[in-house]
C-alpha positions as CSV (number, residue, x, y, z in Angstrom):
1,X,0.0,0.0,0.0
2,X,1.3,3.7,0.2
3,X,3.0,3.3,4.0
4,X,6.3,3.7,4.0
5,X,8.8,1.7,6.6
6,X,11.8,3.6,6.4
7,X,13.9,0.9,9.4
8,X,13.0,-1.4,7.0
9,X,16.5,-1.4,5.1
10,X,16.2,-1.7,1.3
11,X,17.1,-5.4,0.0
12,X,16.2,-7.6,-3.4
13,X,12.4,-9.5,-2.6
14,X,13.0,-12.3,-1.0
15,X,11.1,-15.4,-1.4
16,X,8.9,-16.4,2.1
17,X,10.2,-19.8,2.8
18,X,8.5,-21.9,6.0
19,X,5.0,-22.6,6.8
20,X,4.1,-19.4,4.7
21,X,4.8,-21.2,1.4
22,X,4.2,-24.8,0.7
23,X,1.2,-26.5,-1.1
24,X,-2.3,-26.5,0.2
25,X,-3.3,-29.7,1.7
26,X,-6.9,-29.3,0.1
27,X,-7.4,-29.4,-3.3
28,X,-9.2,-26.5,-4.9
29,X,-8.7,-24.3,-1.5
30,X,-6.5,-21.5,-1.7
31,X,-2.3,-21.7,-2.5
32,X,-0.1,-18.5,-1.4
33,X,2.7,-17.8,-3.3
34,X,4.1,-15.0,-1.0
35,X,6.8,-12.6,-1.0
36,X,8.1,-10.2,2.0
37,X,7.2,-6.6,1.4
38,X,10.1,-4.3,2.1
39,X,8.5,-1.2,1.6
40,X,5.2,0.6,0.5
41,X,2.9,-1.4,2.5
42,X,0.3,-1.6,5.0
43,X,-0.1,-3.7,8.1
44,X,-3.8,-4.8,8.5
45,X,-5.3,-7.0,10.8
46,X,-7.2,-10.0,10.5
47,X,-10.9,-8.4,12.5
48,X,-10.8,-6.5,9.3
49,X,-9.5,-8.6,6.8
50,X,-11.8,-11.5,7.5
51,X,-14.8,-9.3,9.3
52,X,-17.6,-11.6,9.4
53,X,-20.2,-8.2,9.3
54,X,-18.5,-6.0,7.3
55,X,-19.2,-5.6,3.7
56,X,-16.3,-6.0,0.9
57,X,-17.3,-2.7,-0.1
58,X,-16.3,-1.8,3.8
59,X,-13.6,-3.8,4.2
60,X,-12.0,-2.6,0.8
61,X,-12.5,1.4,1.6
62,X,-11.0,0.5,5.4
63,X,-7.7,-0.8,3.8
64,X,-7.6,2.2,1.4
65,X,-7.5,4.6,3.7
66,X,-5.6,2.8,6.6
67,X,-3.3,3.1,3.7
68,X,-3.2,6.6,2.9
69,X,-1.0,9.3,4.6
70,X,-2.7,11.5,7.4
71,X,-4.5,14.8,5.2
72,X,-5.4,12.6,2.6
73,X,-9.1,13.5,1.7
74,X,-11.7,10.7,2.2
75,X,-14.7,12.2,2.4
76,X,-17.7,10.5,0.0
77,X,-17.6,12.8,-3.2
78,X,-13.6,12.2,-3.4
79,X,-13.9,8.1,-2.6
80,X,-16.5,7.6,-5.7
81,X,-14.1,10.1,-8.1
82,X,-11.2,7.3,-6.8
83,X,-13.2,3.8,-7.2
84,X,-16.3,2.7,-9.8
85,X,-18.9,2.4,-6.9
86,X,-21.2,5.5,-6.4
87,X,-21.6,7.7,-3.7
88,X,-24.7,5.9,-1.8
89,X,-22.8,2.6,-2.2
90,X,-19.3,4.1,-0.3
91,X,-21.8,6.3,2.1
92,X,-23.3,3.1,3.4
93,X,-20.0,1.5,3.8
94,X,-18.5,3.8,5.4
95,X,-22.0,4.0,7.9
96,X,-20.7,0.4,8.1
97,X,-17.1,1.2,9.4
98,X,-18.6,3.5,11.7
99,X,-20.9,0.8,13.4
100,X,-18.3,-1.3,14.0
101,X,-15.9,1.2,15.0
102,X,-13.2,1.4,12.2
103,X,-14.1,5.0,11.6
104,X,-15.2,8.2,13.4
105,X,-16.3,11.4,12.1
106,X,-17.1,14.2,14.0
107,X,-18.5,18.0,12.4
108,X,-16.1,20.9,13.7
109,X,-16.5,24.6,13.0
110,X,-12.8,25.8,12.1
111,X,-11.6,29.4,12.8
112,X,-13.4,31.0,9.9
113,X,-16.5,29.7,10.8
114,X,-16.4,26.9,8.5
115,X,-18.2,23.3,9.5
116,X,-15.9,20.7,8.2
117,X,-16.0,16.3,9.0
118,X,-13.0,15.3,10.9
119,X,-12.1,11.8,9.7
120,X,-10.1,9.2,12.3
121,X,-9.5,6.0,11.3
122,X,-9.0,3.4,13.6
123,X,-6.9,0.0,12.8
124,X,-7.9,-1.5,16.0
125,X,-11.0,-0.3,17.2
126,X,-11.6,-0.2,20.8
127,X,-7.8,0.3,21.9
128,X,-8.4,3.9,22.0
129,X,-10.3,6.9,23.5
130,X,-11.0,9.0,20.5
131,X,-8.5,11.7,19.9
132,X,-9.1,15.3,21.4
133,X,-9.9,17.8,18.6
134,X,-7.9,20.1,16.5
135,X,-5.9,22.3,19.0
136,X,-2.3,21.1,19.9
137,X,-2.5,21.0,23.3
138,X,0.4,21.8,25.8
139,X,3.0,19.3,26.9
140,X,2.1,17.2,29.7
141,X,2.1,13.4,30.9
142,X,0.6,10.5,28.9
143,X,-3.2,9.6,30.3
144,X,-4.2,6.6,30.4
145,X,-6.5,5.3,27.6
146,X,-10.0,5.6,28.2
147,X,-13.1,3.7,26.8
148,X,-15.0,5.3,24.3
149,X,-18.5,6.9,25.6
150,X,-21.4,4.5,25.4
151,X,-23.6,4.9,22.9
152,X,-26.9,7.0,23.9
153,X,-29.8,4.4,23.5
154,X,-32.7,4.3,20.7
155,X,-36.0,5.9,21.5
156,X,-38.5,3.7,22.8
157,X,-40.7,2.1,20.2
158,X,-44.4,0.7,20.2
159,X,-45.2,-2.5,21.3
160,X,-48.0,-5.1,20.2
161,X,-50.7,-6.4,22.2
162,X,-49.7,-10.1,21.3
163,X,-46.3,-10.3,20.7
164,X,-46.4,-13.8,18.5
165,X,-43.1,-15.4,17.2
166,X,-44.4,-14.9,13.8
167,X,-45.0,-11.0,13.9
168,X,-41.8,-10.6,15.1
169,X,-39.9,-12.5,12.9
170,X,-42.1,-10.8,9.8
171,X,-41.3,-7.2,11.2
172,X,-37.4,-8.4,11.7
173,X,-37.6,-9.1,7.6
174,X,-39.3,-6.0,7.2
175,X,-36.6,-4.1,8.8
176,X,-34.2,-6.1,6.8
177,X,-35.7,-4.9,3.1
178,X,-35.7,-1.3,4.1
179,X,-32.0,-1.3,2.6
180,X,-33.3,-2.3,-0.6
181,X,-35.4,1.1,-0.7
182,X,-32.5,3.2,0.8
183,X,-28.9,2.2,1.6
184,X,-28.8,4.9,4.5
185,X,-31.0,2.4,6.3
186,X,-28.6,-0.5,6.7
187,X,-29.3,-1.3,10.4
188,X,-27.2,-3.6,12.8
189,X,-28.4,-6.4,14.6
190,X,-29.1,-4.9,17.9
191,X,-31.0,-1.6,15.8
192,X,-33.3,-4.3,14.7
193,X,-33.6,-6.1,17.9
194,X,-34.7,-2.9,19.7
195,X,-37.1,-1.9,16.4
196,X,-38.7,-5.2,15.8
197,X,-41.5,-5.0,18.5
198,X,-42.3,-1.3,16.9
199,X,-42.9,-2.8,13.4
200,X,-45.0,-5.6,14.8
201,X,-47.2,-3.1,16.4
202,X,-47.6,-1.5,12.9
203,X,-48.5,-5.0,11.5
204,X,-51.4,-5.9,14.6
205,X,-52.9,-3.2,12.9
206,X,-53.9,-5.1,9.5
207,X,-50.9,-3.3,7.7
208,X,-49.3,-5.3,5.2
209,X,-45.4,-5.0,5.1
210,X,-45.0,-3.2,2.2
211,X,-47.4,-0.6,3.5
212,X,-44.8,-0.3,6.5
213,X,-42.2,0.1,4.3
214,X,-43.6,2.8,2.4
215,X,-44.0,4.2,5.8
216,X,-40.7,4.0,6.8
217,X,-38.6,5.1,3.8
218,X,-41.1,8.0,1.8
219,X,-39.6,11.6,2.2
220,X,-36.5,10.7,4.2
221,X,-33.9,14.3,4.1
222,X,-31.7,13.7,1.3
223,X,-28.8,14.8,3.1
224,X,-26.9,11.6,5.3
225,X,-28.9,9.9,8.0
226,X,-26.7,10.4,11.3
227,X,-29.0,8.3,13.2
228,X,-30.8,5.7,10.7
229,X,-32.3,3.5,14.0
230,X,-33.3,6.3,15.9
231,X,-35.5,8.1,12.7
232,X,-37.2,4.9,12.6
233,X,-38.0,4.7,16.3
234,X,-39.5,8.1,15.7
235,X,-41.7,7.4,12.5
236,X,-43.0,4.1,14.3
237,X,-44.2,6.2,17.7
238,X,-45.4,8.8,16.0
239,X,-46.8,7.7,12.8
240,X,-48.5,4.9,14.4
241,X,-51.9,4.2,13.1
242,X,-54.9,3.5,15.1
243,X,-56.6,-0.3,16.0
244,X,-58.6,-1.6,13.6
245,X,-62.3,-1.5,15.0
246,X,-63.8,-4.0,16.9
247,X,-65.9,-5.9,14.3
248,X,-69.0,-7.9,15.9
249,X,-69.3,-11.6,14.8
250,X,-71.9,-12.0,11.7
251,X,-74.7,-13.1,12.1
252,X,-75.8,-16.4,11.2
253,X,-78.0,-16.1,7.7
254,X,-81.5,-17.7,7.9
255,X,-81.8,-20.7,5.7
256,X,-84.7,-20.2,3.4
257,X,-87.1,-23.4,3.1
258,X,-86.5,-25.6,-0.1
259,X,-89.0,-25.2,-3.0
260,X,-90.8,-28.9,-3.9
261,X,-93.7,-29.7,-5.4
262,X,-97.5,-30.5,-4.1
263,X,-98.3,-34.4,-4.2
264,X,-101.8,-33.7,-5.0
265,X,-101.8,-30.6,-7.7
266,X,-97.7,-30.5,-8.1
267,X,-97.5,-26.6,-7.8
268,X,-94.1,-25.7,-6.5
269,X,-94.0,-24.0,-3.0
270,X,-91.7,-23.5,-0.3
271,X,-91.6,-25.8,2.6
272,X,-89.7,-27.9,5.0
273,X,-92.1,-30.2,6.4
274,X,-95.4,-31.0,4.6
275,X,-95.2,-32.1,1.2
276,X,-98.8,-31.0,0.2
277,X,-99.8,-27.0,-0.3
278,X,-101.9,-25.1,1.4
279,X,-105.0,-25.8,-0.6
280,X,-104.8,-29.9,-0.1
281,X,-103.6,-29.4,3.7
282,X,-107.1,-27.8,3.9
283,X,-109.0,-30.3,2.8
């Protein structure tokens, strides 16, 4: 990649020997024919390189710019001008990074007034408190890391009346296809955990999922969602539409008697019991 090493004294490419290089023992798995890097690369760590979560949209734009020197723009316009995918495609990805803590981007107001996105990228997420903002500060003594502030928690969302395995697991799928109508609204699994019960609240009412859908993803802001799980918590309370009326059971239709015909003049006539009309019941 584009990191240099400069202890890393300059020799001919030497051919990794050892457990590094020798056949594969499966047939048709994978075979590395490695050399050593001596300089212009990047060290990156397997959580990234084999994330099970991640995206290899995600993964790809995390090496890139692990790889770039600090100043390097990486904001979304300049990413799409640098690879084929378009700019909702990287946006999500990098929503994707930022879920699971390989990126952090923070709005700052600069001297002139000007409100720019700080951009940190972390190689090992979690080992560090995130860095203190744009003014050098003074000498002083090395603090200890810190953890990085928990994240506030999701509005509270409806709930249904009969929570049944089935709703939830419906409204869980609906949550799932709301990417398909918007890539802003990728959601992790605890987003949809705490969302699911909402959805299923929307569905007791004799919505149909694409209805909720609709609901959920017509005139979002076209600017980026900051917050994807907590504008859906906020369109499922307050968009939530009333119960169905209570509908009385029907009741049962009378059954009309069955037309036959007189024994004694065979004129047709309606009856369940006699099988002679009126006029030969009289006499």
């Amino acid at each position: 990649m584009d990191t240099q090493h400069p202890n890393v004294r300059s020799h001919a490419q030497s051919r990794v020997t050892g457990k590094n290089h020798h056949r594969n023992a499966h047939p048709g798995g994978v075979e590395h024919d490695n050399t050593r890097h001596t300089t212009r690369f990047t060290v990156i760590g397997n959580h990234l390189a084999q994330h099970p979560d991640l995206s290899g949209l995600a993964i790809g734009l995390a090496v890139y710019i692990q790889s770039v020197p600090a100043g390097v723009p990486v904001d979304i316009k300049t990413l799409a001008a640098r690879f084929p995918e378009g700019t909702t495609r990287i946006a999500a990805a990098l929503r994707e990074l930022e879920t699971h803590g390989y990126l952090r981007r923070t709005r700052e107001r600069t001297e002139s007034g000007r409100v720019v996105t700080r951009t940190v990228s972390c190689n090992q997420p979690g080992r560090h408190a995130p860095a203190e903002p744009t003014r050098p500060p003074a000498r002083r003594a090395a603090a200890a890391p810190q953890q990085e502030p928990p994240r506030r928690a999701l509005p509270a969302v409806p709930r249904p009346a009969y929570p049944a395995l089935s709703l939830l697991q419906t409204a869980t799928e609906v949550l799932a296809d709301l990417r398909r109508k918007d890539p802003r609204l990728l959601l992790s699994a605890t987003d949809a955990e705490h969302l699911a019960p909402g959805v299923a609240a929307w569905l007791e009412r004799d919505l149909p999922p694409t209805a909720v859908v609709h609901a959920l993803t017509a005139d979002l802001p076209p600017e980026s969602l900051r917050r994807p799980a907590a504008l859906l918590a906020h369109r499922l309370t307050t968009g939530l539409p009333p119960l169905p009326p209570f509908r009385a059971p029907a009741q049962p239709t009378p059954v009309p008697h069955r037309m036959i015909n007189c024994d004694g003049c065979d004129r047709g006539f309606r009856s369940d019991g006699p099988t002679r009309c009126r006029d030969y019941r009289g006499d």
